[in-house]
C-alpha positions in Angstrom: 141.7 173.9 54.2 145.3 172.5 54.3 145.1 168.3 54.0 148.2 166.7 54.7 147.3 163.0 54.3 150.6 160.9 55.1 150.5 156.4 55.9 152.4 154.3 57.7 153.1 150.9 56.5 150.6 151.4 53.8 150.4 153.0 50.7 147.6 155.6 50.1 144.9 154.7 47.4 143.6 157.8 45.3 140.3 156.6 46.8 141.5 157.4 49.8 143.0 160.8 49.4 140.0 161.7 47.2 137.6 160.6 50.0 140.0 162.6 52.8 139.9 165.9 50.7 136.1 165.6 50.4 135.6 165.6 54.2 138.7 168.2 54.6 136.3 170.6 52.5 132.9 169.6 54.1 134.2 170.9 57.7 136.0 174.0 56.6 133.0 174.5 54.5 130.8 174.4 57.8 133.6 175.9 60.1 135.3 178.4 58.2 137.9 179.1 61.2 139.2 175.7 60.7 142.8 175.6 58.5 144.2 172.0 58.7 143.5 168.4 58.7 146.2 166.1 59.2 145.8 162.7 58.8 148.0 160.0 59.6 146.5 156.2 57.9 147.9 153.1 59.0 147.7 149.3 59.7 148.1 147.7 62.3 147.1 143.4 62.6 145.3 143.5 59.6 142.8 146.6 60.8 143.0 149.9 59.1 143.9 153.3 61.5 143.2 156.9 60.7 144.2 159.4 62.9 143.2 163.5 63.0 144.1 166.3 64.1 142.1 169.2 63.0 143.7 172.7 63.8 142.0 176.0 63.4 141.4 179.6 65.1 141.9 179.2 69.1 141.0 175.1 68.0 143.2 171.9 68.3 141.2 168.5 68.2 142.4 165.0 67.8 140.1 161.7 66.8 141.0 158.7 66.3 139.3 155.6 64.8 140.0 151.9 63.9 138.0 150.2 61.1 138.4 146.9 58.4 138.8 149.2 56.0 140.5 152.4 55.0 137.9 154.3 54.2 135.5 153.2 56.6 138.7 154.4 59.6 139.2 157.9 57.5 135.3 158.8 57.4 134.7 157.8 61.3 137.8 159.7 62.3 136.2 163.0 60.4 133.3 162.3 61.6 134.8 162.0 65.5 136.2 165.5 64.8 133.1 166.8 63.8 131.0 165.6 67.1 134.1 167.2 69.0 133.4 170.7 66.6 129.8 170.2 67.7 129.9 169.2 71.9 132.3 172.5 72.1 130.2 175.0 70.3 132.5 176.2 67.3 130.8 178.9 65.9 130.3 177.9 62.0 
């Protein structure tokens, strides 16, 4: 699956891109008919942002999530998707 990981007014750890490409591959490894994750990281009043939008086959799904940290907003937004994948009966 296609990851395009981009921040705004922050700079993106290797942490963080490591961590995004690991959940990237663990949905298209469950949903093959997914093709993209972008993922747009930001900060905003000292709170980390991660926003998705997860594009595949007849599919288009957004998640959002705000956290303290970076990686804590990045994994909740994946998993946001993922309970969207899951309440609309994607076929795997």
């Amino acid at each position: 699956m296609e990851l395009i990981l981009s921040g705004k007014h922050l700079e993106i750890e290797d942490t963080d891109r490591a961590l995004a490409q690991k959940l990237a591959d663990q949905l298209a490894e469950d949903y093959q008919k997914l093709n993209s994750l972008r993922m747009v990281l930001s900060a905003e009043h000292g709170r980390a942002k991660a926003e998705a939008i997860l594009t595949g086959k007849n599919t288009s799904l957004t998640a959002s999530a705000v956290a303290d940290s970076v990686p804590v907003a990045i994994t909740a937004a994946c998993a946001g998707s993922l309970q969207q994948l899951v309440g609309l009966g994607v076929e795997t």
